[in-house]
N, C-alpha and C positions, 0 to 999 in steps of 0.2 A: 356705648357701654364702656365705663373706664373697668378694666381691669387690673388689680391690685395683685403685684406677685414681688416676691425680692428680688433681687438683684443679684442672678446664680448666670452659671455656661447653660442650666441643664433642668429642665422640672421634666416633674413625674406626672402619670397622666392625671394622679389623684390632684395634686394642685392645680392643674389645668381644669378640670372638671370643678373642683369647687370652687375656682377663681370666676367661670364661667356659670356657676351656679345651674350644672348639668349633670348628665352624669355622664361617667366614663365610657360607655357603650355609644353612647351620640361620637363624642369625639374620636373615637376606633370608627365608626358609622365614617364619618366625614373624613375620616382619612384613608378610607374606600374610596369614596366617593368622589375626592377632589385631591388631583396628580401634587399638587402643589404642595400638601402638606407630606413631610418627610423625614420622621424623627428619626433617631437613630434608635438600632437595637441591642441592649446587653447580649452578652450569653443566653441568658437566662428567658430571651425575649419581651423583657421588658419595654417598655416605651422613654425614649430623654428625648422631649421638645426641648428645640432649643427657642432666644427670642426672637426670632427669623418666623419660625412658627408660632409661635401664640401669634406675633401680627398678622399671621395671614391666618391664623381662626378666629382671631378676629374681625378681620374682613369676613370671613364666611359668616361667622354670628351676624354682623352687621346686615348684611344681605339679604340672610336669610330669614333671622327671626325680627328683626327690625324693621325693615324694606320690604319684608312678605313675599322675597322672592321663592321662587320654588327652587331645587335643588339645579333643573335642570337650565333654569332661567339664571341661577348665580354661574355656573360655569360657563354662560353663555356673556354676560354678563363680565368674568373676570379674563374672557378669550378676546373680548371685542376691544379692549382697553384697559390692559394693565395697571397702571398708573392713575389714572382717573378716578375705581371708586377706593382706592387706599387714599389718596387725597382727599374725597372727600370724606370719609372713615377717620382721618385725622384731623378734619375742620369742624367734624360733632363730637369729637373727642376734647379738643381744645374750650370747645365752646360749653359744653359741662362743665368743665373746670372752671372758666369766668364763671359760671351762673353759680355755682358753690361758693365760691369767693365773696361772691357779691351778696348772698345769703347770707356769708356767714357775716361780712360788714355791715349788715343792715340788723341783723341781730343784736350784735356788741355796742352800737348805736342806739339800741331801743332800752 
């Protein structure tokens, strides 16, 4: 899943959530859930992801709703080899991008 956010220090969990096309209760869910994500909090107890996190909700998204892992299986999963499924998280990320390119080149062509 490419996710589409500008280019801030700091999003809110409402742009997380509709960047990930979820809602805000999943993403509070999942940062229960998994030690890894760890926004920072206002006063006010707000949530600011920074891009450090969305990458790694994005690994969990990938995981989870993509790969069909169970929760339990993505923490098992992100304990066993750190590095391994973000690489390959970025090798399906890349690879939508060519196939969009190449759509949109074969369109402009037609």
């Amino acid at each position: 899943m490419d996710i589409v956010l500008p280019d801030k220090l700091y999003y809110t969990i409402g742009e997380i959530a509709k960047a990930f096309n979820v809602n805000a209760s999943l993403i509070r869910f999942w940062e229960k859930e998994f030690s890894i994500i760890s926004p920072r909090k206002t006063s006010s107890g707000s949530r600011k992801f920074s891009p450090d996190d969305v990458k790694k909700l994005q690994l969990i998204y990938h995981l989870v709703k993509e790969q069909g892992y169970t929760l339990e299986g993505a923490r098992q999963r992100l304990k066993e080899d750190k590095q391994k499924p973000l690489t390959n998280l970025d090798v399906v990320t890349k690879l939508e991008r060519v196939k969009q390119m190449l759509i949109e080149i074969k369109e402009n062509l037609e």
